[in-house]
Residue, then its C-alpha position, 0 to 999 in steps of 0.5 A: x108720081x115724080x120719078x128720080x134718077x139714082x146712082x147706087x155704090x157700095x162704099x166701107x160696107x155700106x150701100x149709099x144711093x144719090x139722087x142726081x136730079x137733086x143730090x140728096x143721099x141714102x145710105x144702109x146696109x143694103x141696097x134696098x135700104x139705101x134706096x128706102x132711106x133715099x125716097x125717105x129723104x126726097x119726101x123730106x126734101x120736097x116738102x120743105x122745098x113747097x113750104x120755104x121760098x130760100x131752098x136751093x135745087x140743083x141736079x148733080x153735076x157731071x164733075x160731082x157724078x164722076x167723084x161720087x163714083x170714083x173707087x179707090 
């Protein structure tokens, strides 16, 4: 089992989570579906990434992580 880091922010009433050792998101109207949508969509990732040789795979960076949890 891989273990991810993940940022959770609520944004326009909505919860959005980021993983940042690859940048994927998810989002719902809860916490808890947020970070469901995001495992979702990490296993959705990965697969992809074992089976094509031309997927790009990057943690988020510093400048990203700051705007992504910017509040207005």
């Amino acid at each position: 089992m891989e273990f991810y880091t993940s940022v959770l922010r609520q944004s326009a009433g909505y919860w959005v989570a980021l993983c940042l050792e690859n940048g994927l998101v998810g989002q719902g109207v809860t916490q808890e579906d947020a970070i469901r949508k995001l495992k979702d969509a990490i296993d959705s990732f990965e697969a992809v990434y074992e089976t094509e040789n031309n997927i790009y795979k990057a943690p988020v960076s510093i400048e990203e992580l700051h705007e992504f949890c910017h509040y207005d």
